[in-house]
PAZAPA-4460 file (N, C-alpha, C; in steps of 0.05 Angstrom, whole numbers, plus 32768, in hexadecimal, padded with zeros to 4 digits):
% residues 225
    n_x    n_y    n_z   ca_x   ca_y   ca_z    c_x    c_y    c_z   seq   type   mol
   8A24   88FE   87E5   8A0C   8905   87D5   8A10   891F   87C6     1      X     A
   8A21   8923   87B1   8A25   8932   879E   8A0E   893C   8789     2      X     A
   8A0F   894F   8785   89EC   8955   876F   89F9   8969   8760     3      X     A
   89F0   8963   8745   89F2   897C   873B   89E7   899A   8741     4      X     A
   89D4   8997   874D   89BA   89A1   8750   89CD   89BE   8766     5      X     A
   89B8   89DA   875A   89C1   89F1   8767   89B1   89FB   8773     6      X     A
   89A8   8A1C   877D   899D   8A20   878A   897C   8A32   877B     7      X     A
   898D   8A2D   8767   8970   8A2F   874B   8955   8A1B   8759     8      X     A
   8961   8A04   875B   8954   89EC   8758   8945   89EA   8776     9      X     A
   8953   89EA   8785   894D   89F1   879A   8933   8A02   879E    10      X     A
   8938   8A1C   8799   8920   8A33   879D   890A   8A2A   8790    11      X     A
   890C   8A25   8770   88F4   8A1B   8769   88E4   8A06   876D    12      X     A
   88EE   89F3   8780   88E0   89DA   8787   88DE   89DF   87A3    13      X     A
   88E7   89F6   87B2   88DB   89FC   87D2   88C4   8A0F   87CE    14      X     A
   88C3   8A1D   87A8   88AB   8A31   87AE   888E   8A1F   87AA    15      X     A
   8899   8A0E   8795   8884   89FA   878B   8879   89E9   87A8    16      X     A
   888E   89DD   87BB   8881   89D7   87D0   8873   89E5   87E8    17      X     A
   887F   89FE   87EA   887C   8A0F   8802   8861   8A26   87FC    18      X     A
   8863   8A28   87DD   884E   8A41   87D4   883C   8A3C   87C7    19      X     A
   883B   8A2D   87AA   882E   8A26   87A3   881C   8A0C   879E    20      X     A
   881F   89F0   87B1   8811   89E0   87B5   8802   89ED   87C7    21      X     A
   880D   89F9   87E8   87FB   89FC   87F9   87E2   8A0C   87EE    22      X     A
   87EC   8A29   87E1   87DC   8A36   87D9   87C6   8A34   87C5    23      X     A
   87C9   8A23   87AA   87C0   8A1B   8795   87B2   89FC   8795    24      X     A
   87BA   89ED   87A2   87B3   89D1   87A3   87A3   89CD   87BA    25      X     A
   87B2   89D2   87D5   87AA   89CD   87EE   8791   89DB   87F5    26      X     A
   878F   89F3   87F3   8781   8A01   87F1   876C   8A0F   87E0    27      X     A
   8777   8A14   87D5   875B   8A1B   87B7   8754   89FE   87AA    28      X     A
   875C   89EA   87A0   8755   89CE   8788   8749   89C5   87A2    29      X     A
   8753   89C5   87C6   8745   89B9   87D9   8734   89C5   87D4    30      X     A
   8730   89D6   87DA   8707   89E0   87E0   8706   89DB   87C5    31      X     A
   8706   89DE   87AE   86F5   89D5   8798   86E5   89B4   879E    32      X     A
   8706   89A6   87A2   86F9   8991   87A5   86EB   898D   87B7    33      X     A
   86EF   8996   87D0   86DB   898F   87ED   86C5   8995   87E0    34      X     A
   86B7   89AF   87D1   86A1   89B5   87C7   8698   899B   87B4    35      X     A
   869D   8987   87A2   869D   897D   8796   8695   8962   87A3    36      X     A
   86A8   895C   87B0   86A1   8944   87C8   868F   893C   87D9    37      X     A
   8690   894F   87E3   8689   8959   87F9   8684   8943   880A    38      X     A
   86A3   8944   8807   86B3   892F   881A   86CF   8930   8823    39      X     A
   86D8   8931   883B   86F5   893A   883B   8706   8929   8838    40      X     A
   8702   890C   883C   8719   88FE   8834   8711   88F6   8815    41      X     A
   86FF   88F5   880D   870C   88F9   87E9   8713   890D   87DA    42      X     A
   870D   8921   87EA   871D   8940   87E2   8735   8943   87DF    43      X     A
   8738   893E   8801   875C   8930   8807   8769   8923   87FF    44      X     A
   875B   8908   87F6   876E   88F5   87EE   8771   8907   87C9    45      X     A
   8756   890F   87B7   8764   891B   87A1   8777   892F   8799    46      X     A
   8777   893C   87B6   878C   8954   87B7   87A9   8947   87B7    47      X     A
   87A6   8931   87C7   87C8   8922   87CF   87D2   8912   87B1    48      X     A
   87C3   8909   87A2   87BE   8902   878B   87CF   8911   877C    49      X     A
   87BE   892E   8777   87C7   8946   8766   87E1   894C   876A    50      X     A
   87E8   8952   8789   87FB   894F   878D   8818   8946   878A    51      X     A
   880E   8930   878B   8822   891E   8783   8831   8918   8769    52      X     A
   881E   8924   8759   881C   892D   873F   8836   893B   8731    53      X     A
   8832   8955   874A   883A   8972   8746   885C   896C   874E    54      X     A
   8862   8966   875E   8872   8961   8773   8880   894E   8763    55      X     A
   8879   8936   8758   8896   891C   874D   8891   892B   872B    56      X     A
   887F   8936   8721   888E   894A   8707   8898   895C   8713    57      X     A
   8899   896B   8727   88AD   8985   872B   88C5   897C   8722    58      X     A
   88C2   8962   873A   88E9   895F   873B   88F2   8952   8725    59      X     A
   88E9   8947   870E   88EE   8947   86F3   88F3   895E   86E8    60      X     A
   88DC   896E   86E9   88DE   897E   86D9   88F9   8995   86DA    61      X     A
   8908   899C   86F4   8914   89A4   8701   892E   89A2   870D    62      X     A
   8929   898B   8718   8949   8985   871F   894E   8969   8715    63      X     A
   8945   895B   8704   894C   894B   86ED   8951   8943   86CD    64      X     A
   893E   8948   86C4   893E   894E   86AC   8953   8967   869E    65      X     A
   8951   8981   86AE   895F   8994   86A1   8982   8986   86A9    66      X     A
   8982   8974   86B4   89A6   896A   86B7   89A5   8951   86B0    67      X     A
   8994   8948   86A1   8999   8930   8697   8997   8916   86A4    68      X     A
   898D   891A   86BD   8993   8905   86D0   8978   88ED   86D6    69      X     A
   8978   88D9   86D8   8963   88C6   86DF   894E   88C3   86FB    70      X     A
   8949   88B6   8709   8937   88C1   871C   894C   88AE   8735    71      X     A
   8963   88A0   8731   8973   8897   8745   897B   88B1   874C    72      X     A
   897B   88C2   8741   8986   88DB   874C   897E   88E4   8765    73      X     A
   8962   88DF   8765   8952   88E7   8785   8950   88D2   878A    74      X     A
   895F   88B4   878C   895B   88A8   87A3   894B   888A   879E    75      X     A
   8948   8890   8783   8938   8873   876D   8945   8863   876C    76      X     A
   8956   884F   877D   895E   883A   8777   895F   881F   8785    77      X     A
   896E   8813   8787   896F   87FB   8798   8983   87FF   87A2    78      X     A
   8982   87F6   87BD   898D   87FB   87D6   8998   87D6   87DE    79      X     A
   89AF   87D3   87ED   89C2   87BF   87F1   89AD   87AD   8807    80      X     A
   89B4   8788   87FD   899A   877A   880D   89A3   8780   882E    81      X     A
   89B6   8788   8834   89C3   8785   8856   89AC   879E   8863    82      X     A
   89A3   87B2   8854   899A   87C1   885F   8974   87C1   8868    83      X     A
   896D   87A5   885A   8956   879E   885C   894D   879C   8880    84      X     A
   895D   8794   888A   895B   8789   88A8   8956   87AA   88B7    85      X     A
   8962   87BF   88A7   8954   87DB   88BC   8939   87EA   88B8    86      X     A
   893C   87DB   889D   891A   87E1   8895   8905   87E1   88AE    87      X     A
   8905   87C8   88B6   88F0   87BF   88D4   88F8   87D4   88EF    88      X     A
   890E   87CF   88F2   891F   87E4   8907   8914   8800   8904    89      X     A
   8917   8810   88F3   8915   8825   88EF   88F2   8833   88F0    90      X     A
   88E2   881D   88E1   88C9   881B   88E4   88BB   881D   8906    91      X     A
   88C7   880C   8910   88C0   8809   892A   88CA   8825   8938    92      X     A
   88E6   882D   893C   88EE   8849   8949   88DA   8858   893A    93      X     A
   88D0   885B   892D   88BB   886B   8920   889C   886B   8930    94      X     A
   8895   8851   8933   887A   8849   893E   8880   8856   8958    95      X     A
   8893   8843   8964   8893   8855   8985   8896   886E   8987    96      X     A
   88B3   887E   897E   88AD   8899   897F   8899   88A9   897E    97      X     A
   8886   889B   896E   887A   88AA   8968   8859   88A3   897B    98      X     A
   885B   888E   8982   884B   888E   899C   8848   889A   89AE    99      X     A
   8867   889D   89B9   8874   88A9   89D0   8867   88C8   89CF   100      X     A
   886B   88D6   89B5   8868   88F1   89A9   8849   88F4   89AB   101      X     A
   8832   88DE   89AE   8819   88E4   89AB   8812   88EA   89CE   102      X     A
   8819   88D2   89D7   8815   88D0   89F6   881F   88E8   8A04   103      X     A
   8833   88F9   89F8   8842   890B   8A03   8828   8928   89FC   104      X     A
   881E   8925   89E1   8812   893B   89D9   87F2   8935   89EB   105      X     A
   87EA   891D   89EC   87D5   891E   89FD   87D4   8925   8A12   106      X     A
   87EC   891E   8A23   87EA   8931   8A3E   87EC   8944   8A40   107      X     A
   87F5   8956   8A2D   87F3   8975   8A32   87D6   897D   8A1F   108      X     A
   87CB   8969   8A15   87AA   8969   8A0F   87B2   8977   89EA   109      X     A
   87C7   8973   89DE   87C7   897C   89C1   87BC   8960   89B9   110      X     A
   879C   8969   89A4   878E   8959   8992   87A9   8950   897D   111      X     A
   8798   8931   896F   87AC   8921   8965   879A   8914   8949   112      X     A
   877C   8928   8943   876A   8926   8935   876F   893A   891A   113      X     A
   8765   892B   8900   875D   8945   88EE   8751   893B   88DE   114      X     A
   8742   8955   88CE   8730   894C   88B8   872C   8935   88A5   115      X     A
   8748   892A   889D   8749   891C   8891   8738   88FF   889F   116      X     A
   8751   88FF   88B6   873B   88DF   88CE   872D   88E3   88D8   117      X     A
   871F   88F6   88DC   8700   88F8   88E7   86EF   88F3   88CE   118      X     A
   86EF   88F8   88AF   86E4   88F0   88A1   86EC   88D8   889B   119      X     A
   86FC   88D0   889F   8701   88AA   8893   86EE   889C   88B1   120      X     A
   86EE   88A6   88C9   86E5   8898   88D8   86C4   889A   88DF   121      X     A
   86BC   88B0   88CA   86A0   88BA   88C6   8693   88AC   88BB   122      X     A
   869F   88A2   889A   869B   8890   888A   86A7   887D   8884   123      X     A
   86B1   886B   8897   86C3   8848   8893   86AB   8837   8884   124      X     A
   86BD   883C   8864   86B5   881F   8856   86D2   880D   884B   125      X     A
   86D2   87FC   883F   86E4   87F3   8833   86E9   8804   881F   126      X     A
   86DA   8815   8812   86E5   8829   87FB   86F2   8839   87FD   127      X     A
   86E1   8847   8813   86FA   8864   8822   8717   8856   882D   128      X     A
   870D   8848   883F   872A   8835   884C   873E   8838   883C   129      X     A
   8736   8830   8825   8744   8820   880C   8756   883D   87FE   130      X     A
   8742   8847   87FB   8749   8864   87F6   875C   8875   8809   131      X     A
   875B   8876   881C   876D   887F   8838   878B   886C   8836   132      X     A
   8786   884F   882C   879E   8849   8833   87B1   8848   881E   133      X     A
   87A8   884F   880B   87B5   884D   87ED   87C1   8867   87EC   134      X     A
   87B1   8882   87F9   87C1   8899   87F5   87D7   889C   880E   135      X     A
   87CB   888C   8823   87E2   8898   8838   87F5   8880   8832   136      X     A
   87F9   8865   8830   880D   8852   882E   8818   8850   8815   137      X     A
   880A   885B   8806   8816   8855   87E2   8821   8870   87D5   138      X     A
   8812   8882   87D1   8813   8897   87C3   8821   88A8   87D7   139      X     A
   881D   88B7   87E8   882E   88C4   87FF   8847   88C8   87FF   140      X     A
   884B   88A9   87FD   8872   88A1   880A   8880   88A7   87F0   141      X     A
   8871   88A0   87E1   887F   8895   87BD   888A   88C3   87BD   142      X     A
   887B   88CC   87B0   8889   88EB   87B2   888F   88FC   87C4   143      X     A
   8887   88FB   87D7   8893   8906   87ED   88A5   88FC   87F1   144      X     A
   88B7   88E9   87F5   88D8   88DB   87FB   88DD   88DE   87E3   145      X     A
   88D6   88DF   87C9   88E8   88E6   87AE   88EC   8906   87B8   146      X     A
   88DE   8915   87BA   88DB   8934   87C7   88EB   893C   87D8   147      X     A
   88E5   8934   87F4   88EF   893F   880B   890C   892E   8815   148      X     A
   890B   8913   880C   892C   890A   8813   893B   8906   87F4   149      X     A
   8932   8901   87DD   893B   88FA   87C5   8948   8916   87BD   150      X     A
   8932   8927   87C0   893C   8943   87B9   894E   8954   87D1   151      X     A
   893B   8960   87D9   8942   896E   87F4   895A   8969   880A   152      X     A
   8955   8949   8818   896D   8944   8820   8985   894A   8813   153      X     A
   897F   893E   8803   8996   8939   87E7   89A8   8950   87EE   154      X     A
   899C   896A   87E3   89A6   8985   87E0   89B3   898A   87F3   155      X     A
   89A4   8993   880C   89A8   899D   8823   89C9   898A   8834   156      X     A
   89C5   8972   882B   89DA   8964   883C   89F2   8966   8820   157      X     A
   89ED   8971   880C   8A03   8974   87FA   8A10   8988   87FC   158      X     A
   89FE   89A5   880D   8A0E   89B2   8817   8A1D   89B6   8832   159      X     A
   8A09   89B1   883E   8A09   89BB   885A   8A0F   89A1   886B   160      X     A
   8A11   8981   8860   8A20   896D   886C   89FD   8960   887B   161      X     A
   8A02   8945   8887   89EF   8936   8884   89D3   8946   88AB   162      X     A
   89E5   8956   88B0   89D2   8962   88CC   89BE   8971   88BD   163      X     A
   89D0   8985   88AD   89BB   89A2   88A0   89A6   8992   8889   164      X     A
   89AA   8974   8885   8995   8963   886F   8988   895E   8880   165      X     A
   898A   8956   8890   8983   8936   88AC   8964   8955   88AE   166      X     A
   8974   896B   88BC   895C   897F   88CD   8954   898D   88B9   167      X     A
   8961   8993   88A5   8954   89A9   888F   8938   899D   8883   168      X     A
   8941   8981   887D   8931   8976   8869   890C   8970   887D   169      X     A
   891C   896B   8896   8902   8961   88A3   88F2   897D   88A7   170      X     A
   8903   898B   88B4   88F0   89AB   88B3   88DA   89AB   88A4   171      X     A
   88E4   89B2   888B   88D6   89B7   8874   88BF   899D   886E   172      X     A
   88C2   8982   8877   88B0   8979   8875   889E   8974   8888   173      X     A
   88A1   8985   889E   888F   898B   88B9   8882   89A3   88B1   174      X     A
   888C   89B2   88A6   8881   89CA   88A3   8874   89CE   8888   175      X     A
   886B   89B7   887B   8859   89B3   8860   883E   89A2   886B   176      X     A
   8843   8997   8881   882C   8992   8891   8814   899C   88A0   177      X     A
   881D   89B3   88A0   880D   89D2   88B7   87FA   89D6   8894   178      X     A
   87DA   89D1   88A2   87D7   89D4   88BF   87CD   89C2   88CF   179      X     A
   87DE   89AA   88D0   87D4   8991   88DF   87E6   8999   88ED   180      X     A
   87E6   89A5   8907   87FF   89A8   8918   87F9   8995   892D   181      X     A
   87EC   8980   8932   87EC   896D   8949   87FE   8959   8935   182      X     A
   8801   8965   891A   8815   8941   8914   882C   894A   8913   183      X     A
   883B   8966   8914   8847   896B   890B   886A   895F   8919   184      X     A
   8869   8964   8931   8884   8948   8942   8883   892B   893A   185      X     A
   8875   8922   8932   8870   8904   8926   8881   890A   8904   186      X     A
   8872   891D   88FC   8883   8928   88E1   889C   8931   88E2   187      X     A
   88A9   8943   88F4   88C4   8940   88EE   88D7   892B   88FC   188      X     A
   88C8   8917   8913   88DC   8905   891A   88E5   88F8   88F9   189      X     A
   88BD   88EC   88F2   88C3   88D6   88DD   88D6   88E2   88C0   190      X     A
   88D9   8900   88BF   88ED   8909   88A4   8905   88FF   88B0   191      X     A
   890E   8903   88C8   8925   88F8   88D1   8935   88E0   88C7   192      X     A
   891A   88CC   88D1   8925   88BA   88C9   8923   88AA   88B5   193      X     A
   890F   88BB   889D   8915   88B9   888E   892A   88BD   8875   194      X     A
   8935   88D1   8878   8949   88DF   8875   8961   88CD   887D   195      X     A
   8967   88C4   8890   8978   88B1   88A1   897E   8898   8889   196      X     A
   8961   8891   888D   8968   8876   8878   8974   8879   885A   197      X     A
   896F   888D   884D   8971   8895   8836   8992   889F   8832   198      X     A
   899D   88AD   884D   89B8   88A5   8851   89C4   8894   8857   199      X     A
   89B8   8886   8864   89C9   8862   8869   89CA   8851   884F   200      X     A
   89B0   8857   883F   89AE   8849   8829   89AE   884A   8810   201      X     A
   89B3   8867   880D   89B4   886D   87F4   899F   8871   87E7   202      X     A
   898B   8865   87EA   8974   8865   87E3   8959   886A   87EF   203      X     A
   8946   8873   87E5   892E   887C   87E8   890E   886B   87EC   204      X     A
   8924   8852   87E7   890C   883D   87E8   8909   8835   8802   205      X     A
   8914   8831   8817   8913   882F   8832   88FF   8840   8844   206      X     A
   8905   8856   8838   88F7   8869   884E   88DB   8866   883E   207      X     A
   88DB   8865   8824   88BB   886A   8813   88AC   884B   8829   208      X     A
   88B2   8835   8829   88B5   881F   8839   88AF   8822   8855   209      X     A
   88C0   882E   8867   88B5   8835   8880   88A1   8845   8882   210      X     A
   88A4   8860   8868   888E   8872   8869   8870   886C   8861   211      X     A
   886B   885A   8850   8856   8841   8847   8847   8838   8860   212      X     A
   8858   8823   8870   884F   8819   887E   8843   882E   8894   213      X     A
   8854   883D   88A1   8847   884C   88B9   882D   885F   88B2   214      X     A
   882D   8865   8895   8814   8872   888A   87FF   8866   888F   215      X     A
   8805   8845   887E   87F0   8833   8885   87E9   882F   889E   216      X     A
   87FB   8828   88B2   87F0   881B   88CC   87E2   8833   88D7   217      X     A
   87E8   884D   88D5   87D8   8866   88DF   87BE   8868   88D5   218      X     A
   87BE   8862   88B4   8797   885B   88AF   878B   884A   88C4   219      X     A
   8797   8831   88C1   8790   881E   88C8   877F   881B   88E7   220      X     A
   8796   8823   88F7   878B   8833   890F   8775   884C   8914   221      X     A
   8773   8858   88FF   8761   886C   88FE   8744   8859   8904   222      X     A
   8749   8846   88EC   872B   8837   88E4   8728   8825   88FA   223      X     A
   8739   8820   890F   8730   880C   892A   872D   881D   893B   224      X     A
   8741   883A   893E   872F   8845   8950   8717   8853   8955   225      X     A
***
């Protein structure tokens, strides 16, 4: 996984993620909107929105465009049919692990709640639902894996070989999570392996795929339990 890409590119798309979403989006455009809403999951879901926005033009604007390169670059492409069969596999080590990781945090009594699903479970209609599952299964996976394995992996395992991608990359996307820190081991198992797939496969569509689904089935569960 060769990149043109240097450490220019780098800094400015870890400040854009690390400084100025949390600070400017997350935080200030959130309370605007919470004020506006005055509602947290349509606050949330328009912040993830904006987001998403900000984040798949960065990496245009940034580490593509200025080298001429297309968006296979981070990871946009089609991936070989043999690899369809780890899709399910991988999905599932994901579900359990990440069970295992809840059951584990409940016995030592760490909450597994936040703002966001206490208001979807405040107000369950088919609209919000609808709304919850479109940002966490659809919109979510789509820039964040162009982001965090398209980009980021990318880099990190271009230098530092596929361990310093595998852990670098998940770090950083555990630590864009805070301050939901009851999700945050669920978050770096799933960069793992996301990341994983995107080296097995070349591609980015797998993990956006596993990352889809587990978003969804986590609404989903929200609204039955």
């Amino acid at each position: 996984m060769n990149t043109k890409w240097n450490l220019r590119e780098l800094i400015l798309l870890l400040l854009m993620a690390l400084v100025f979403v949390p600070i400017f989006i997350e935080f200030w455009l959130h309370r605007f909107l919470l004020q506006a809403f005055e509602n947290t999951l349509y606050a949330g879901t328009m912040t993830g929105f904006i987001m998403s926005i900000i984040f798949t033009l960065s990496v245009y604007l940034i580490a593509l465009k200025p080298h001429q390169l297309g968006w296979e670059e981070v990871g946009l492409r089609s991936f070989r049919k043999s690899y369809w069969k780890w899709i399910p596999v991988w999905t599932g080590v994901l579900i359990v692990s990440s069970i295992l990781l809840l059951i584990v945090m409940d016995i030592f009594g760490i909450g597994v709640d936040n703002s966001k699903t206490e208001s979807l479970k405040e107000q369950i209609t088919w609209f919000t639902f609808t709304i919850a599952f479109l940002s966490a299964a659809g919109v979510s996976p789509i820039y964040e894996e162009i982001f965090y394995r398209g980009f980021l992996y990318k880099w990190l395992r271009g230098r530092w070989g596929v361990w310093a991608g595998l852990i670098g990359s998940s770090l950083i996307f555990t630590v864009v999570h805070i301050p939901t820190y009851n999700t945050l081991p669920v978050n770096f198992i799933s960069g793992m392996i996301f990341a994983w797939t995107y080296e097995k496969s070349g591609s980015v569509i797998p993990a956006m795929i596993i990352h889809g689904v587990f978003n969804g089935l986590a609404v989903m569960l929200t609204v039955v339990g």
